[in-house]
C-alpha positions as CSV (number, residue, x, y, z in Angstrom):
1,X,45.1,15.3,-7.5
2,X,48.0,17.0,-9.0
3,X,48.4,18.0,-12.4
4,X,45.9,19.7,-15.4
5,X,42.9,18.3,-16.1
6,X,42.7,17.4,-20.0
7,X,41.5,14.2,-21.1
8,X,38.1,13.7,-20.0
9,X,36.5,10.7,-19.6
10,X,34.8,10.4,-23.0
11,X,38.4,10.6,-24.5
12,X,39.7,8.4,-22.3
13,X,37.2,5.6,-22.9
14,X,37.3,6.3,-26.6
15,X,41.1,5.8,-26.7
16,X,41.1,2.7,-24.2
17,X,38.3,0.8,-26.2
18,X,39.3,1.7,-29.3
19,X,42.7,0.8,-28.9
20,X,41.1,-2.8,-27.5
21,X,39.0,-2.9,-30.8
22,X,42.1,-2.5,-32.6
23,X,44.1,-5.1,-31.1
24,X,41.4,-7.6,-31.0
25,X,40.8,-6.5,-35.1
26,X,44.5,-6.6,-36.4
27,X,46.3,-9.2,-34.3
28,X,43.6,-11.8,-32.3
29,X,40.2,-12.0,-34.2
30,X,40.0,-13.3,-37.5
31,X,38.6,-11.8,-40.6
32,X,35.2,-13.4,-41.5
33,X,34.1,-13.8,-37.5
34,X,31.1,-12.4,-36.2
35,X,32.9,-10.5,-33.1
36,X,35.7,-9.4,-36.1
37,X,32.8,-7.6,-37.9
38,X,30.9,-6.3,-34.8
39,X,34.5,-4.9,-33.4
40,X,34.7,-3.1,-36.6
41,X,31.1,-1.8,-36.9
42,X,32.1,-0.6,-32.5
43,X,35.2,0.9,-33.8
44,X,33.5,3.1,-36.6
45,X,30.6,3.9,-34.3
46,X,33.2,4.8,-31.8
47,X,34.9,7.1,-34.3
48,X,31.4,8.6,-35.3
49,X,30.9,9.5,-31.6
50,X,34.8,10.9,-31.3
51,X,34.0,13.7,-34.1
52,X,31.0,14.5,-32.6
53,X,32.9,15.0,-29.8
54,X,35.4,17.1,-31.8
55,X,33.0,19.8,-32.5
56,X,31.1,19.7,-29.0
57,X,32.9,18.7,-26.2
58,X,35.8,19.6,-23.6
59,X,38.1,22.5,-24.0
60,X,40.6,19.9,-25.2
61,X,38.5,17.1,-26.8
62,X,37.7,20.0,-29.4
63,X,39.5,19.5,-33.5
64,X,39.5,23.5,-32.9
65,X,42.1,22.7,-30.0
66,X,44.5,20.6,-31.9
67,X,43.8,20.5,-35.7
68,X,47.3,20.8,-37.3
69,X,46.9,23.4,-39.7
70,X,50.1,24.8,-41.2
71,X,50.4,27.7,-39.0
72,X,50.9,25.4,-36.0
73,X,52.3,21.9,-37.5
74,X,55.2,24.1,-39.1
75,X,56.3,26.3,-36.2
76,X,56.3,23.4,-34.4
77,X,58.3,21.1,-36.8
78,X,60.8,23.9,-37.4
79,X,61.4,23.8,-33.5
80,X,61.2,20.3,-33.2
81,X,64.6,20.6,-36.0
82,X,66.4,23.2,-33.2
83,X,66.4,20.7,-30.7
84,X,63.1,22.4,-28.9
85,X,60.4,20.3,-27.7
86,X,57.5,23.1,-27.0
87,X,54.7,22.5,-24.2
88,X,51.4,22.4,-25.1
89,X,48.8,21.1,-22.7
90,X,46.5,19.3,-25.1
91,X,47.7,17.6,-28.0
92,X,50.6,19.1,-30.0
93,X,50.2,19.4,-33.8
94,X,51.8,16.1,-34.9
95,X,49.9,14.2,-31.7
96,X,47.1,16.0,-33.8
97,X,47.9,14.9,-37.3
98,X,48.0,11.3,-35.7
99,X,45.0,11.3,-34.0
100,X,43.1,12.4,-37.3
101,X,45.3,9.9,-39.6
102,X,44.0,7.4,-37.2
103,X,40.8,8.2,-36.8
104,X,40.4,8.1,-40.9
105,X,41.7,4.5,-41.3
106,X,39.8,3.3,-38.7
107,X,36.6,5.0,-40.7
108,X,38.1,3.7,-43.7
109,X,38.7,0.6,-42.9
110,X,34.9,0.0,-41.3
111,X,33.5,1.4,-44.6
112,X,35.3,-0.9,-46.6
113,X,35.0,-3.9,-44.5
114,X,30.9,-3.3,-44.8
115,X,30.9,-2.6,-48.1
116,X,32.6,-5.9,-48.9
117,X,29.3,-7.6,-46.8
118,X,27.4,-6.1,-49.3
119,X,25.7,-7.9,-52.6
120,X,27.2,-5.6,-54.9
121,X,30.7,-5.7,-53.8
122,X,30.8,-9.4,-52.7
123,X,34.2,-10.9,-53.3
124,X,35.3,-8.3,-55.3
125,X,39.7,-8.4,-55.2
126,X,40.0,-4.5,-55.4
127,X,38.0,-3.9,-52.1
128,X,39.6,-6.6,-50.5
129,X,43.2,-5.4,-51.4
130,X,42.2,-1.5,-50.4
131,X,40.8,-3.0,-47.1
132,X,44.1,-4.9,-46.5
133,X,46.4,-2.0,-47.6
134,X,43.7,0.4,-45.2
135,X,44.5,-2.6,-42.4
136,X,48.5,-2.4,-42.7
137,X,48.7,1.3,-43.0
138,X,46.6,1.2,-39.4
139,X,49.2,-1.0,-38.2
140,X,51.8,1.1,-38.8
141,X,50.5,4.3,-37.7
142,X,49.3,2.6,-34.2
143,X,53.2,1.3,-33.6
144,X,54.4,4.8,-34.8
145,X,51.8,6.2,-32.0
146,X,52.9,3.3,-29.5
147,X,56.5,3.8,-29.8
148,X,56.0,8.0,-29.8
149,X,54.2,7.6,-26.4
150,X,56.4,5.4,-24.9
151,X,59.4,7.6,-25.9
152,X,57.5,10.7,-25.1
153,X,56.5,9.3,-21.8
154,X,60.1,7.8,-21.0
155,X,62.3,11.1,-22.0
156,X,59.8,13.8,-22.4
157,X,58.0,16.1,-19.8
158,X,55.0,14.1,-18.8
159,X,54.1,10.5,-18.6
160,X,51.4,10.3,-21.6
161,X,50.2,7.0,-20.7
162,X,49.3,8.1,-17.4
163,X,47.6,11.0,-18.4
164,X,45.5,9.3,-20.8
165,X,44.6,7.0,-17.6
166,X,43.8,9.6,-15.7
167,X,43.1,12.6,-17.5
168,X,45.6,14.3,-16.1
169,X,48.7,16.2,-17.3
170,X,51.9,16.8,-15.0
171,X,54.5,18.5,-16.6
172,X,57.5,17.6,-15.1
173,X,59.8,20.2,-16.1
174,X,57.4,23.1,-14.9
């Protein structure tokens, strides 16, 4: 099979059924339902596993791979500005910055969605409105990350949605 190895299969199936919990969470099941509360307790537990993951795992599963600290996101943004689109095999630094932004709303949104189950927080207005704003915020960022991809995969060098299938990278202007 041609192409890098990157995305191994504990990624893979993170993305793929987290992306399901997601859509079934924001758009199909509604709020209240049992399988709306045991998708969100899935997609935190999914999360949990993900950092885990992070710290231990594949060459480029690892935070240490990708984390977009300020001596790689700003190199990168300033060449992004010059009309340069650098190569990097894992995730670049804003794919980074996405995929921890994500990551923390999903987290944030199963912690507040729990706590409003519990006695003390029962039908209290504030944590309902921070779990909605938590909710839309996701829904932006996932059809920022949606329409990036598709873009990406369209006009850039490699098909990202295949590679996530996969777990292989083909850079096509090699």
């Amino acid at each position: 099979m041609a192409g890098i190895l990157v995305w191994d299969p504990l990624v893979r199936i993170f993305h793929w059924t987290l992306a399901t919990a997601c859509i079934l969470n924001l758009w199909i099941l509604e709020s209240g339902e049992s399988w709306y509360r045991w998708t969100g307790y899935y997609a935190m537990g999914a999360v949990i596993v993900r950092i885990i993951w992070g710290f231990t795992g594949t060459r480029y599963a690892r935070f240490s791979s990708f984390f977009p600290t300020p001596n790689r996101l700003f190199p990168y943004l300033r060449a992004l500005t010059r009309g340069e689109h650098p190569y990097y095999v894992g995730h670049n630094p804003l794919g980074g910055l996405m995929i921890l932004a994500l990551m923390t709303f999903v987290l944030a949104l199963g912690i507040s969605g729990w706590m409003m189950g519990l006695d003390r927080y029962w039908g209290d207005k504030w944590l309902e409105s921070l779990h909605e704003l938590f909710s839309n915020i996701l829904m932006v960022l996932i059809l920022i990350h949606v329409a990036v991809v598709l873009l990406y995969s369209y006009f850039g060098p490699e098909n990202l949605i295949k590679a996530m299938i996969t777990g292989r990278k083909d850079n096509r202007r090699r």
